[in-house]
C-alpha positions in Angstrom: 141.9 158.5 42.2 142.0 154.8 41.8 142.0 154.6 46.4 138.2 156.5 46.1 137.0 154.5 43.4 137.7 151.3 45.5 135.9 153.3 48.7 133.2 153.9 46.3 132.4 150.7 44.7 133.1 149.6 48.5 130.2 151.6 49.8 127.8 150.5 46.8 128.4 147.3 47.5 127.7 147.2 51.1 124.8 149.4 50.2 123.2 147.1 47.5 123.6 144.3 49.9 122.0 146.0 52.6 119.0 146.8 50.5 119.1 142.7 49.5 119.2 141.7 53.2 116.2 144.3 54.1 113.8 143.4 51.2 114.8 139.5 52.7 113.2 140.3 56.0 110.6 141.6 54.6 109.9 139.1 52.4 110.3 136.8 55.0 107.8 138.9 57.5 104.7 139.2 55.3 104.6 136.1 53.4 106.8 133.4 54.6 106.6 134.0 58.8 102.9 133.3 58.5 102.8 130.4 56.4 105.5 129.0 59.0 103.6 130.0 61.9 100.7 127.3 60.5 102.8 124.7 60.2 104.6 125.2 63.5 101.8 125.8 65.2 100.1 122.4 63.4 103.5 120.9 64.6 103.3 121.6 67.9 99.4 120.7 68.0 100.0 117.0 67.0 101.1 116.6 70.5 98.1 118.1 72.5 97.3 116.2 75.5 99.4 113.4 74.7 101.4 114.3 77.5 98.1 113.9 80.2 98.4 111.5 82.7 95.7 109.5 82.1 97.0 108.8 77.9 100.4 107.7 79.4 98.7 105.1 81.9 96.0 103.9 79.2 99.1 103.7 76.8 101.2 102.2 79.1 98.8 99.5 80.3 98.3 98.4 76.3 102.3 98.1 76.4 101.4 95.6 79.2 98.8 93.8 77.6 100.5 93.3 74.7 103.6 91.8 76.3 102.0 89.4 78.2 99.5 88.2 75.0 96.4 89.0 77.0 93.9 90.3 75.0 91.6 93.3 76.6 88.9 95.4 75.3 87.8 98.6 76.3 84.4 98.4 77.9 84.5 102.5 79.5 81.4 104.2 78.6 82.2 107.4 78.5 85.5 106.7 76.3 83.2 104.7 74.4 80.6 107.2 73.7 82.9 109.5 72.5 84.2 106.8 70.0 80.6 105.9 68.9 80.0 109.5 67.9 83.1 110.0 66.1 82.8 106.3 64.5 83.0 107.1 60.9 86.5 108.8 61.6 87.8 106.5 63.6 87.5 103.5 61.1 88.8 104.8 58.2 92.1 106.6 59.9 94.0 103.4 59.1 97.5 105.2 59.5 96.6 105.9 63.0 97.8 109.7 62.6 96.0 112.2 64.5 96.1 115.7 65.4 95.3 116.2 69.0 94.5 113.6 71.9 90.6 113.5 71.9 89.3 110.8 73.6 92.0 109.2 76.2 92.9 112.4 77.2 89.4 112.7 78.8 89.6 114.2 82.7 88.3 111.1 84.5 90.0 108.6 87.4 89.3 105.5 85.4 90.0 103.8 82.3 87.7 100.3 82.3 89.3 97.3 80.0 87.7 93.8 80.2 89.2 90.4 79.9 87.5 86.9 78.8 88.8 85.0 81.6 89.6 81.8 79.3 92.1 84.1 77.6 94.4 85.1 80.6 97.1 82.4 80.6 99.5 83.8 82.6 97.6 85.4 85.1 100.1 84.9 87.8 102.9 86.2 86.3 101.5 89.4 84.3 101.4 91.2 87.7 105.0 91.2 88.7 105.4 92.5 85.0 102.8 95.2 85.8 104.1 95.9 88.9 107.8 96.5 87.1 106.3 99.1 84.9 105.4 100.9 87.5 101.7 100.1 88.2 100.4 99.5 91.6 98.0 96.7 91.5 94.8 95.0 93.4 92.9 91.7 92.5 89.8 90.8 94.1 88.4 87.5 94.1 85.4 85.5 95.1 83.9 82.0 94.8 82.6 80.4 91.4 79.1 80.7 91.3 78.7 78.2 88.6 79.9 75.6 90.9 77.7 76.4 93.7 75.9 73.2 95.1 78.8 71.2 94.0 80.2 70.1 97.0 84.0 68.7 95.5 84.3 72.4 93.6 82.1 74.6 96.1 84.4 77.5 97.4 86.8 77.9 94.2 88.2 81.5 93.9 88.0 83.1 90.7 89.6 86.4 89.9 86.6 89.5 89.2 88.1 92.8 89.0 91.9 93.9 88.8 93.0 98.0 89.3 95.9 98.9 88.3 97.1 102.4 89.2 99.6 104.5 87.9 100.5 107.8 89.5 96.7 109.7 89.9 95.0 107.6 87.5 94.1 103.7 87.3 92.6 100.9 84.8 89.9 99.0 85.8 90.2 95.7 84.2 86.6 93.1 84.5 87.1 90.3 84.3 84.6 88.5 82.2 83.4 84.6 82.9 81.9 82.4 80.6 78.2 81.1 81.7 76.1 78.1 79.9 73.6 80.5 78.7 76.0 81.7 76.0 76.9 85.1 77.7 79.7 86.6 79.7 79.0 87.6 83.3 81.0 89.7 85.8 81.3 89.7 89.7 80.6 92.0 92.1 83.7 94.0 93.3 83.6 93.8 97.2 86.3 95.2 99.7 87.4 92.6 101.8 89.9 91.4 104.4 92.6 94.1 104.7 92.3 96.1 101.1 92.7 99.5 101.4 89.3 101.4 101.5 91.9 104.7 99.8 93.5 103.3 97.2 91.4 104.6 94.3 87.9 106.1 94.7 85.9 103.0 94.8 82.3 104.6 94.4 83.4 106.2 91.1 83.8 102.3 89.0 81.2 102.1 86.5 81.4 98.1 86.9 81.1 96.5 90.0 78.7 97.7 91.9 76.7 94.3 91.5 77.2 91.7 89.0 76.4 92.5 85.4 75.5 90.1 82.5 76.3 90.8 78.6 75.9 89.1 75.1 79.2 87.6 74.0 80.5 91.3 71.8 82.1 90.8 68.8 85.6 92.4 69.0 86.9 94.5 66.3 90.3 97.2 66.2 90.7 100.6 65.7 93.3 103.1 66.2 92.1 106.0 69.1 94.3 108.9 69.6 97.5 106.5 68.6 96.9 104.0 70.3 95.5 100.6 68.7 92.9 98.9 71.0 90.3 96.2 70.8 86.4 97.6 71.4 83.0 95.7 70.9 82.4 95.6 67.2 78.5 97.6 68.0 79.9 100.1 70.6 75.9 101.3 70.5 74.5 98.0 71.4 77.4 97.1 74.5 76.4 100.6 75.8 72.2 99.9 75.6 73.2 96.7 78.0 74.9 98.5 80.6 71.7 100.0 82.5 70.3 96.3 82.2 72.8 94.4 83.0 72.4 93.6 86.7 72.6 90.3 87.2 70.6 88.1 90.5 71.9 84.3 90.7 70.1 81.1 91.0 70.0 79.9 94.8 70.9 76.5 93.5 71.0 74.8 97.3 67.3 76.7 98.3 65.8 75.4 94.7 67.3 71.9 95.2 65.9 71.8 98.5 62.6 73.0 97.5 62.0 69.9 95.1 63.3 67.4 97.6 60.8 68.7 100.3 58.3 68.3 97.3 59.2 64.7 96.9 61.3 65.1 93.6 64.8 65.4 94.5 67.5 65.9 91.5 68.7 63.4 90.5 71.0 64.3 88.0 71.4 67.7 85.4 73.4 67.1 82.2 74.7 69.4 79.7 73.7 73.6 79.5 70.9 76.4 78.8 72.3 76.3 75.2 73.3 72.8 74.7 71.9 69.6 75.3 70.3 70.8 79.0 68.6 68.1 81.0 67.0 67.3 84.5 66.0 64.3 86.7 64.0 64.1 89.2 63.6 61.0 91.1 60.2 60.4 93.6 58.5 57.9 95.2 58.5 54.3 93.8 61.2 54.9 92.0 59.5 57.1 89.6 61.6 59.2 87.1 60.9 62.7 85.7 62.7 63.7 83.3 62.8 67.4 81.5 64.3 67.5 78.3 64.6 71.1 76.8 64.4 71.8 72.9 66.2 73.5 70.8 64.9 75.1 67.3 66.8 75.3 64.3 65.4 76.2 60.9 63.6 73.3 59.8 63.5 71.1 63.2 63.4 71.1 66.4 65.7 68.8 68.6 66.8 67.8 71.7 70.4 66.2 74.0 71.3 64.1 75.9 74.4 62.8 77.5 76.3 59.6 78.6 77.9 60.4 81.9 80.3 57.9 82.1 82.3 59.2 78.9 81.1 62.7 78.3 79.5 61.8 75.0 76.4 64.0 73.5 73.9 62.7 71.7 70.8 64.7 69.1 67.5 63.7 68.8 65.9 65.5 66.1 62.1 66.3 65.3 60.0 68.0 62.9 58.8 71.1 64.0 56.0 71.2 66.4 53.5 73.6 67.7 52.1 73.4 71.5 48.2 73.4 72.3 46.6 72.2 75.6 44.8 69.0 77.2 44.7 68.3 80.6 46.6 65.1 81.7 45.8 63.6 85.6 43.4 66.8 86.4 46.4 69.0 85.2 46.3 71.6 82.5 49.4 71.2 80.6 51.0 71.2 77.1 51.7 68.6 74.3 52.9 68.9 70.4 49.8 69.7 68.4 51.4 67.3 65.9 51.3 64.3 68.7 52.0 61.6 65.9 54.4 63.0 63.9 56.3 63.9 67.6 56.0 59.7 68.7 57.2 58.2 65.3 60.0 60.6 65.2 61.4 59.5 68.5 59.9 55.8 68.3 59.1 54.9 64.7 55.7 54.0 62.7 55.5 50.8 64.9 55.7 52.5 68.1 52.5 51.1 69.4 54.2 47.5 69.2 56.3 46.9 72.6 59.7 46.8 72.9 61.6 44.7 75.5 64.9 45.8 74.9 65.6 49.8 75.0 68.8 51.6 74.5 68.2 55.5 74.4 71.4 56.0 72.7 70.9 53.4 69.9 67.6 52.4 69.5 65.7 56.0 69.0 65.6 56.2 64.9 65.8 60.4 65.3 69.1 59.4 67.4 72.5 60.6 66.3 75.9 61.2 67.9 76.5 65.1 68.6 80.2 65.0 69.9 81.9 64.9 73.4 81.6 67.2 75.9 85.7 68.4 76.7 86.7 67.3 79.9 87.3 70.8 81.2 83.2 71.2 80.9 82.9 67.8 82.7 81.7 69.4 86.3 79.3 71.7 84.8 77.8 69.4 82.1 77.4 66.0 84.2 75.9 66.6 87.5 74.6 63.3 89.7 73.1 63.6 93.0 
């Protein structure tokens, strides 16, 4: 009797737990399985696309970037459309977390970065680097146009456009120059000497094609599908300049040679568009033109000048002035409406009493010192002929 009461209490047993482990799985089946699937599923989709080819190179070339201190921007319109429509969410995802790979993950052949060229201080040795992490890599150069007509510089390379490719997709890195006018120009990319025609589809670049001129963007960072990256602080407004952007240079030797034929060779230019910019022309007789250009500020109006043989800059300052017509030697031409106020500024309340001695940096009472042109400046600020 006491043997089947064991069997029985046996069989209950393994009959209660039975019932246990069933009403688990079923449990399990119809309310946990699908809240697990979510968050699986949500797992998993964290990582969408951030395995595509062109997220590893764009990641990858950042990695490179920041190594080698050299600080790029991203400049690709299409990436940076995408951006300016989803602007909002981008700046305030400070953590950097994100769900799926939305914008670098993009089916395209190029990512397009740009550089300041003042920036890149080790230019020569952030390709071997590059070319360690596995890019392949072409640099196309051509000469300075800022230094064309000077003949001691004439003929300096400077770098324009650097690809960098990494298995089927590349970066395109421009390579931005500063000009005197206060903006940043770029090159155009031409295939010379023995580069290879193949090595990424040329015709597809967005920049390149001809050289391109853009206001100086403020830079600001964000966080895009992980990865943190400089981009122009007004996305909208770097993306309005594009269409515009072409850019046709000054034929300094025809223009030089156009006033010499006229009898007014230059004599000497000093300082730039936006600072201090000044011309000479010397004709017959020893006769001096000069052409100052002027600058307004708020509440005057002033103009440069420069000493060549130290670099130093110098301000004259004027009231304001408005510009009406006369005609001077059977010419039409301009003067300051306020044509008193303009001569005593730059030569006092006596200025109808002769002077015999006449220093332009001293003697002017709107005069005043305006700093030293740096050295590195010194060929494009102080030009003599």
């Amino acid at each position: 009797m006491s043997r089947v009461n064991k069997n029985v209490l046996l069989a209950l047993f393994t009959l209660t737990s039975s019932a246990f482990l069933l009403f688990q799985l079923y449990y399990y089946k119809h309310y946990l399985s699908p809240k697990n699937g979510a968050s699986l599923s949500k797992s998993k989709g964290s990582r969408i696309g951030f395995d595509s080819t062109q997220w590893r190179a764009v990641k990858k070339f950042i990695m490179l970037t920041s190594s080698q201190n050299v600080p790029v921007f991203l400049i690709d319109p299409l990436i940076l459309e995408l951006i300016l429509k989803n602007f909002e969410q981008i700046k305030n995802n400070t953590h950097g977390s994100t769900s799926e790979c939305k914008f670098f993950c993009v089916q395209r052949d190029f990512t397009t970065f740009a550089l300041q060229y003042h920036l890149w201080k080790n230019e020569e040795g952030w390709f071997p680097v590059a070319e360690n992490m596995g890019f392949q890599c072409l640099k196309t150069e051509s000469q300075d146009p800022r230094l064309d007509g000077i003949d001691s510089l004439s003929g300096t390379e400077i770098p324009l456009h650097c690809i960098c490719k990494l298995a089927t997709h590349a970066i395109h890195l421009v390579v931005f120059h500063e000009r005197s006018g206060n903006y940043l120009w770029h090159g155009h990319l031409r295939l010379r000497g023995q580069i290879d025609r193949k090595f990424v589809p040329f015709r597809k670049l967005q920049f390149g094609r001809y050289p391109g001129a853009f206001d100086r963007p403020e830079l600001q960072q964000v966080t895009v599908d992980g990865l943190e990256i400089l981009i122009p602080k007004d996305p909208a407004h770097f993306l309005e300049e594009i269409p515009h952007s072409r850019f046709i240079e000054c034929r300094y030797k025809e223009a030089r040679a156009f006033f010499q034929d006229a009898g007014l060779p230059l004599k000497h230019k000093f300082g730039k568009v936006g600072d201090s910019l000044e011309l000479s022309f010397q004709g017959k007789d020893d006769v001096k033109l000069d052409i100052f250009f002027f600058y307004e500020e708020i509440d005057h109006m002033w103009n440069g000048g420069t000493q060549a043989k130290t670099g130093k800059k110098f301000k004259y300052i004027f009231p304001k002035f408005t510009l009406c017509w006369t005609e001077f030697v059977d010419m039409k031409i301009h003067v300051p409406c306020e044509t008193i106020e303009y001569i005593e500024a730059n030569y006092g309340k006596s200025w109808k009493i002769p002077i015999k001695t006449w220093d332009w940096k001293n003697s002017p009472p709107n005069v005043q010192p305006n700093g030293v042109w740096p050295i590195s400046e010194w060929d494009e600020v102080i030009q003599l002929y």
